[in-house]
Every structure is written in C-alpha cells, then in structure tokens.
N, C-alpha and C positions, 0 to 999 in steps of 0.2 A: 885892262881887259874886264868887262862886263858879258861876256858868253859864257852860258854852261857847258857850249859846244867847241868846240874846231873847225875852221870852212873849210878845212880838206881832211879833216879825218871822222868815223864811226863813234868815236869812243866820247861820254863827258868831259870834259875839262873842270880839275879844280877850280874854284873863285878863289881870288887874291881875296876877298874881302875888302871890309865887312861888308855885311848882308844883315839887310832889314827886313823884319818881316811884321807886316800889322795883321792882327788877328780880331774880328770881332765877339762880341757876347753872344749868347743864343738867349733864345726865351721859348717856351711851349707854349705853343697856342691851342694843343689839344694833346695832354696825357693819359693815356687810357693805360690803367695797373690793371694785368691781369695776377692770377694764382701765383703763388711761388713755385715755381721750377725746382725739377730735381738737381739743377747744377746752381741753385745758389741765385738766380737771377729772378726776376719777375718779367713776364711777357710783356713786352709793352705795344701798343701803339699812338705815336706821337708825330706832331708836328711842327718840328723845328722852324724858326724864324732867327735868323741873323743881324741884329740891330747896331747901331752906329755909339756902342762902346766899344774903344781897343786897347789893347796892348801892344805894345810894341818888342819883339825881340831882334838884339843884336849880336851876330855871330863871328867873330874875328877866328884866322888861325893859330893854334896856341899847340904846347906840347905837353899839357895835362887837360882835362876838360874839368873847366871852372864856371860856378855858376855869380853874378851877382845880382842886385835889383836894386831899386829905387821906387816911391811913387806908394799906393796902394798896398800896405801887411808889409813893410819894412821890418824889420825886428820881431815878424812874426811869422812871418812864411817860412818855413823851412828852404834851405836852400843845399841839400845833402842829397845822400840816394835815396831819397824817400819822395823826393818833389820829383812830380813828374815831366819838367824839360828836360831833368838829365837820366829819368829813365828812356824817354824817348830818346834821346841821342844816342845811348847804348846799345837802345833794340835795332835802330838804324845801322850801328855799326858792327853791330852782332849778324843782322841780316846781309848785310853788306861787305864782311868781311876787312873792314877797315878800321884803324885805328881811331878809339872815340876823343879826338886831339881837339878840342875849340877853347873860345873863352865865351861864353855866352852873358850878355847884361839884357836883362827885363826892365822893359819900363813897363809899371803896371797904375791901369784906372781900373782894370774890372775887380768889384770885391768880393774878396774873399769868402769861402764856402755860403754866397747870398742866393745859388737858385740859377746863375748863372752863366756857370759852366766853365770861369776863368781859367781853373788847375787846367783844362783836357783844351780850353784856347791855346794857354802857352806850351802844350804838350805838341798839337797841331803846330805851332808856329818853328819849333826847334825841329819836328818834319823836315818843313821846308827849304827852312837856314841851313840846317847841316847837308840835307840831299847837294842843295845848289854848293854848300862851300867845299865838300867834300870830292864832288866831282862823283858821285856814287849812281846819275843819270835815272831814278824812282819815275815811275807813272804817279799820278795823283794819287790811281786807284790803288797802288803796289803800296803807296803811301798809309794808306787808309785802312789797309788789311795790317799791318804793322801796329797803327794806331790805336784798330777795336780789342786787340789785345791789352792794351791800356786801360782804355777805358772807351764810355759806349758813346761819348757825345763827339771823340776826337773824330772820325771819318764824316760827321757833319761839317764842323770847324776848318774841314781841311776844304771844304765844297762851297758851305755858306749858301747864301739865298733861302729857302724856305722847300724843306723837304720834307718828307715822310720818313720817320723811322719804325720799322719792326724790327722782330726778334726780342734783343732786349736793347734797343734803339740802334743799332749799329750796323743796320742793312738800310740804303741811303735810297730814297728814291725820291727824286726832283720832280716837284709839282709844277704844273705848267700852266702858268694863267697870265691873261694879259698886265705887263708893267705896270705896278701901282705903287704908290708911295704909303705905309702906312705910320701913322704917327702915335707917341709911345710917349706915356710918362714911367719913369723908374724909379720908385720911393727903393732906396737904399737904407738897410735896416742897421740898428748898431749891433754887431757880433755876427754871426753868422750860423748855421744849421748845419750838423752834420746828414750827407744825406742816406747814407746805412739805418741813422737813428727816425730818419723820416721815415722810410719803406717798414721796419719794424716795425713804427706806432702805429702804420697801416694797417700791417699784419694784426698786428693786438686788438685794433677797433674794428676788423671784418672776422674775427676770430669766434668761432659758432654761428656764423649764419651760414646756415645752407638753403640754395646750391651757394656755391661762393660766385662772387661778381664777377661776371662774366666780362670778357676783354674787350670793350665799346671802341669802334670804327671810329675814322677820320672822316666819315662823306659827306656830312652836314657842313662843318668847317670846311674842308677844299671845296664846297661848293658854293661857300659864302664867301672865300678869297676871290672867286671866278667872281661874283656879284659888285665889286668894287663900292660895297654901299657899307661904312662904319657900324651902320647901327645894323645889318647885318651877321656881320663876322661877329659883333658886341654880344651878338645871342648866342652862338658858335662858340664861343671861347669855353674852354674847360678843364680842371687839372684833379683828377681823381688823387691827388698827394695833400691837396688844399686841408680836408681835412685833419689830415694825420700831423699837417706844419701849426694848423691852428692852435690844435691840440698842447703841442711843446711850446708852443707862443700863442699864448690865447689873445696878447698885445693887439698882433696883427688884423683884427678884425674891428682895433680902431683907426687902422691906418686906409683897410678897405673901407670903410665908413666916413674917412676924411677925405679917400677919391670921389667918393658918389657926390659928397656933399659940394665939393669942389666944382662939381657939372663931368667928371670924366665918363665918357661914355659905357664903359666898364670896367672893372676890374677883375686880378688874381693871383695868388699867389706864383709865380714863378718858378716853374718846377720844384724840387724838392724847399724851398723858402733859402732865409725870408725874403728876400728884396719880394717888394710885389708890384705890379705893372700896370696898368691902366690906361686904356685907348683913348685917343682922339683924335676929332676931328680931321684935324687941319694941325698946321705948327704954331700959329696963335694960339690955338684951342690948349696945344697942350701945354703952351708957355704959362695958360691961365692956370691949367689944373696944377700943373707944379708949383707955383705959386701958391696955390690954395692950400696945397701939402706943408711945403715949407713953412707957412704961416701958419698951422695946424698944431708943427711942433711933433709930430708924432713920427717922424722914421728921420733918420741921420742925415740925410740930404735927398731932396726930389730932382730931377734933371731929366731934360726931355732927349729922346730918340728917336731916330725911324728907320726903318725899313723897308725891302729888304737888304742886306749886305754882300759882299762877296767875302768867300772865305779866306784863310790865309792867304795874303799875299806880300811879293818882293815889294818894296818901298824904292 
C-alpha cells in the first residue's frame, strides 16, 4: 500500500512505510533587513530560490520517536529535542492529536549552520514523512502554518521553487516567471554562522544611524528573474546580512574575491553566511568557477547547483 488515501473511504490512511522525503537548500537572492520588531523578529523582505542540494529523510513506524543521521554534522548535529525534525514531529503530532511514534534517519549533504537553511529543510521534510506516515491527511498549507512556528524558512522548504517571503520570511508568495534554469556555484565554508549572532552584528553596525534602513523591496530582482538574462539577475542580487557575516568572517571576502576572479558572474554571501554562492552562466560555466574556487583553496569545498527546485517531496 503506497496511498495516503482509501478508494472507498473520506478519511487518510496510515503509510506502512518507510517514506522518503528529499528536501532541497534555499539560497536568498534578495534579503532585505528591516528594524527590529517589538516581538523579537526583524522585517524582512526576501527571495527564496530552491537549489539542487538535498537531504534526504526517512520515516519508518516505531513506538518511540527516534531520531538518527549519517552524511553531513555526524557527531555534531544534535539529534535530541532541540533538533528540529523532532520538534517538527511533535508539533505535527500535537496538532494532530496523534501519537509522535516514528523512527526517523537523515541522510544529510546540506551544511550545517552555512546560510542555508538545512535545520528548517529537515524540519519541512519530517512535515511531510510524518503527515503521509501517520495518516494525519495535512494540506501543504496547514503544513506550513505548523512549520512558521518553527522557524521562518520552513513554509518555503515545504513549497520550494522561488518565492517571496515577508513578514519575518514566513508568508510565502510564489513568483511567477517563465521556466528558466539558473546556474549556482556553492563555495561551502569550514564551520559554520550562527544566525542570531549574524542579525545582532547587524543590529550593532546599523546602531546610531538614523532614520534606520529602511526595508528595500524585491522589484528589481523579480523583474530581473522575468528577464532570463544572467548578467541581469547578477545586478539584482543582494543580501543586507552580507555585511554583518563579513564582519564575523572577514575570510569571506576572499572567497567573494576568488569567485570574481574565477570568471563567476556574481557573487554573495548566502543569507545569514557563510557558504557564499556565485551565478553562472550555463553548467560549464559554473563547473569552471568551481574549479577556480576549489583551486583557490579558500572555502571547504565549491560544487555547482541550479535552479529552481521543488520543495519537500515523497521519493
């Protein structure tokens, strides 16, 4: 049995299992930090791209809910109630009314606290594994509303493709431009950015100027993705966190320096850092620039992607 459904009855059907769920990366192609909010958050408007890194999680039924992993922060990922696939299974099961029973294994390539958004991928992907194993019958969107409780990137992660986020990223709105394939290098950094300490160094470096920066629109960018021309979007791209990730790794701006020189059409820091990212061309194009990185020496490994992806989905 591979239906979530019944052919003659209303209701979900548990999954025998297991269930696979591949989740991809996000990357911002346009961060815009506003003020800090009275609840803690910063205004943002951004826009998500979903790239061809993933994870993979797998959900069998079990009568504790256990988490393991492989791949990617072995031995360093937390895997207790503090990781959040297994607070996302709980919220699931809390809103669901069901017992939070699985055995969940990660396979993980996306790295760790790099910029992202791996934690709120595997958050999205345990979503989906647990709705379908559970028989609990979720909308995407019922999914997502669950999710922004978590955190702000998960209701993207669960959607995928390239959207608009406001609020404080976690009000989803899908951009609509004709099919294009965009091409991505990913300079993967050694260690990783917390990104609390990223929005803070923000705070500190916009600290006394008034008026304070005002919260800068997506229209330039969504109207350079409609244009299907690289160099383009290359002008479009931008991450008001860039400077505050610098700041904590001032490294980083020989790794931007190793893209340019590489021929990458542009680079950037990766939402809150460090991985940083760099456009190309074509897939040659960016086979070249990743090469040029790796040869460089200057970030942990380069490795090409593209875009855009779909979000969580069954395997």
């Amino acid at each position: 049995m591979t239906e979530a459904w019944g052919p003659d009855d209303d209701e979900p059907r548990r999954h025998h299992g297991p269930v696979r769920v591949r989740v991809p990366a996000k990357i911002n192609l346009h961060l815009g930090v506003g003020p800090l909010r009275a609840d803690g958050f910063h205004e943002l408007n951004t826009v998500y791209h979903a790239i061809s890194l993933f994870d993979e999680l797998t959900a069998r039924a079990g009568d504790t809910l256990t988490l393991t992993m492989e791949g990617e922060g072995t031995g360093t990922l937390a895997l207790d109630e503090t990781n959040l696939i297994i607070r996302a299974a709980k919220a699931l099961a809390a809103r669901t009314r069901v017992p939070a029973y699985a055995r969940l294994h990660l396979r993980k390539t996306i790295p760790l606290a790099g910029g992202l958004a791996g934690g709120s991928a595997d958050a999205a992907a345990a979503l989906i594994a647990c709705d379908l194993l559970w028989g609990t019958g979720m909308a995407r969107e019922e999914l997502a509303e669950i999710g922004a409780t978590l955190g702000s990137d998960i209701p993207f992660l669960l959607h995928g493709g390239t959207a608009l986020g406001t609020g404080h990223g976690e009000a989803i709105s899908p951009i609509l431009a004709r099919p294009t394939t965009w091409h991505w290098v990913v300079a993967v950094a050694e260690g990783g950015l917390s990104t609390p300490e990223v929005y803070r160094k923000l705070d500190e470096l916009r600290a006394g100027s008034w008026p304070p920066k005002p919260l800068g629109d997506a229209d330039e960018l969504m109207s350079a993705l409609r244009q299907r021309d690289p160099e383009v979007l290359g002008a479009a791209l931008g991450n008001d966190l860039q400077p505050a990730a610098l700041a904590l790794r001032p490294e980083l701006a020989d790794v931007l320096k190793a893209g340019s020189e590489a021929g990458a059409v542009t680079g950037l820091v990766s939402g809150s850092g460090p991985t940083c990212v760099f456009l190309a061309t074509d897939a040659a194009h960016a086979g070249q620039v990743a090469a040029g990185l790796n040869a460089a020496g200057v970030c942990r490994e380069a490795v090409t992607a593209r875009g855009p992806m779909p979000g969580a989905r069954v395997t």
